[in-house]
C-alpha positions, 0 to 999 in steps of 0.5 A, spaced: 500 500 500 503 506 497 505 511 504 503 518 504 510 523 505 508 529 511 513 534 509 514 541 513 515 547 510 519 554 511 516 560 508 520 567 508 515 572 507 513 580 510 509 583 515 504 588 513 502 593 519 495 597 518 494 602 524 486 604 524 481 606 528 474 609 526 466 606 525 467 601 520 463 606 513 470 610 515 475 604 514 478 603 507 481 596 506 489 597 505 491 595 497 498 592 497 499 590 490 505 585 489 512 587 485 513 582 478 521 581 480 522 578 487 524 583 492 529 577 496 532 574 490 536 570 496 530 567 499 528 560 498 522 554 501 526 548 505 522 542 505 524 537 510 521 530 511 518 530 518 514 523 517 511 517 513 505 515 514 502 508 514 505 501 513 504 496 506 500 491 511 495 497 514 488 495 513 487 502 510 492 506 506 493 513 505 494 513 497 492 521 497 489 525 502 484 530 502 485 534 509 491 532 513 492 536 520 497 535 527 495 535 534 499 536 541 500 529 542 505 529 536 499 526 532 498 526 524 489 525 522 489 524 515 482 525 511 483 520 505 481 522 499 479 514 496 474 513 502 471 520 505 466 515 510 473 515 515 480 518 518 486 515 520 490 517 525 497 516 526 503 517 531 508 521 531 512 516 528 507 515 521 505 509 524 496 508 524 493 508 530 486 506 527 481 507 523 475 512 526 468 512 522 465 508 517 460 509 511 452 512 514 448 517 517 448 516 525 453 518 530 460 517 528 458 515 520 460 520 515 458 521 507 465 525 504 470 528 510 473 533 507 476 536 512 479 535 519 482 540 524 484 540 531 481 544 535 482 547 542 485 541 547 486 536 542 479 535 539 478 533 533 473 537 528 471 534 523 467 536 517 462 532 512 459 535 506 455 530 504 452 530 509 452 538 511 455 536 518 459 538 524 462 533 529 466 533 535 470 529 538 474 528 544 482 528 543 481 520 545 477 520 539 470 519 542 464 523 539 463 528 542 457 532 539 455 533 531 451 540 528 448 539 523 449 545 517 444 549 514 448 549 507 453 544 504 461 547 506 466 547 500 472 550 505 471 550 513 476 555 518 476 553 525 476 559 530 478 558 536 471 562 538 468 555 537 466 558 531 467 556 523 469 560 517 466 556 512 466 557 504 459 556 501 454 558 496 447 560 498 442 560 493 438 567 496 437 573 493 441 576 499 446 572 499 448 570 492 454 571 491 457 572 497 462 566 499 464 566 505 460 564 512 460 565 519 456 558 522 456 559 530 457 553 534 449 552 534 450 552 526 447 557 524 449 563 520 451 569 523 454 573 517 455 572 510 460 576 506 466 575 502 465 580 496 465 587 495 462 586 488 457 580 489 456 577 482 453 571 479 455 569 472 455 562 468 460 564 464 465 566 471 463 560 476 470 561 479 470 568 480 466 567 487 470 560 489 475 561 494 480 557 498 481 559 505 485 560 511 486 562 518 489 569 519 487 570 527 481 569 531 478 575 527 479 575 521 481 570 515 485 569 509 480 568 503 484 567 495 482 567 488 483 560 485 483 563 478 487 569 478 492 572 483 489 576 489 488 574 497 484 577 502 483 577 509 477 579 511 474 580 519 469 576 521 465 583 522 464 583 515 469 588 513 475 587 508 482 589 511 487 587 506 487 586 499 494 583 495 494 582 488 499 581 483 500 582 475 503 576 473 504 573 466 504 566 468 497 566 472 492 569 467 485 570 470 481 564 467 474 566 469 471 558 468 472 551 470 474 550 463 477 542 462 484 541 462 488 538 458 493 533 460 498 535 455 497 543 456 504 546 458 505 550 461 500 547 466 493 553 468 495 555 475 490 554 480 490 557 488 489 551 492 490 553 499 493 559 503 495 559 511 
């Protein structure tokens, strides 16, 4: 059975700082637009291997996963892509604990995990679009509560408010076009917003797509998947930051058009920001 390679990342960036006060209609969010030529030629990303997951002769193997997340305990909870009713955990040293869940609808069963996030106290947040739900479990993975969601969650933050950032589309006149969603602990939707220009087009399905991340417990980090630009967002609903960046090798595409497998160079797509 194939492993899975964890690897952990370095990132050398900048540190933007915005100073501000006033009621939220006299606020004007920062706009930082991205030089083309790198500003620290001498930069660079280090990858280091920290673990390899799971063994040929586990009953379930991590081929690819959809989530993965690590924990206090020296633990990596993996979300696998080929099985969406269940999770695995592991140890520190990659090797599996158990699998946890199965294919249903009852307490414990899942229809399309797609993702884990450790919470507050080692507690495990699992996130289920199939069947729109939200569960808990204890750091000894034990069930803890489930909530249901009154929408179908494509992306899911974790605050530590025991609160959600979640990305979704609610098909209302209201709230069309606005892709992010503050969900309480009861799941209900506190606010929605996203976008200072909501729109709805068939010929722009991506442009209100995002992936998402946690910028703090306030606010989110919320990227285009179709063109350069990354936002963070308050979860009052204001916009603070703005970054884009004019670059020739990341055209704006607009539409989920099919790829070809020999398009060279390749269509960049952003697929996640933390």
């Amino acid at each position: 059975m194939p492993r899975q390679v964890v690897g952990q990342t370095m990132c050398l960036g900048f540190v933007i700082l915005i100073a501000g006060s006033g009621a939220a209609h006299s606020q004007r969010p920062a706009a930082v637009v991205i030089e083309s030529s790198p500003s620290c030629p001498r930069c660079s990303l280090e990858v280091t291997r920290i673990a390899t997951l799971g063994a040929a002769e586990d009953p379930s193997g991590l081929f690819h996963a959809f989530d993965l997340d690590h924990d206090g305990r020296g633990r990596f909870i993996a979300a696998p892509a080929d099985d969406r009713s269940q999770f695995l955990p592991y140890d520190a040293r990659g090797r599996l604990i158990r699998v946890v869940g199965r294919s249903g609808e009852g307490p414990g069963e899942f229809r399309g995990i797609f993702r884990v996030t450790v919470g507050p106290g080692d507690t495990l947040h699992v996130f289920d679009d199939g069947l729109a739900r939200w569960t808990v479990l204890s750091p000894d993975l034990k069930l803890a509560r489930t909530t249901r969601l009154p929408l179908v969650p494509q992306r899911a933050v974790l605050l530590r408010s025991d609160r959600l950032v979640v990305r979704a589309s609610i098909p209302t006149r209201e709230l069309a076009g606005l892709p992010l969603h503050l969900v309480g602990p009861d799941g209900r939707v506190v606010r929605s917003f996203g976008a200072t220009d909501p729109e709805i087009r068939r010929d722009r399905r991506a442009a209100s797509s995002r992936v998402i991340g946690r910028a703090d417990d306030a606010s989110v980090w919320s990227a285009y998947v179709d063109r350069y630009r990354i936002e963070r967002w308050g979860i009052d609903g204001r916009l603070q930051l703005a970054l884009t960046r004019q670059a020739d090798w990341f055209p704006r595409w607009d539409d989920y058009t099919p790829r070809r497998l020999d398009e060279r160079p390749p269509r960049p797509e952003t697929r996640g920001v933390a």
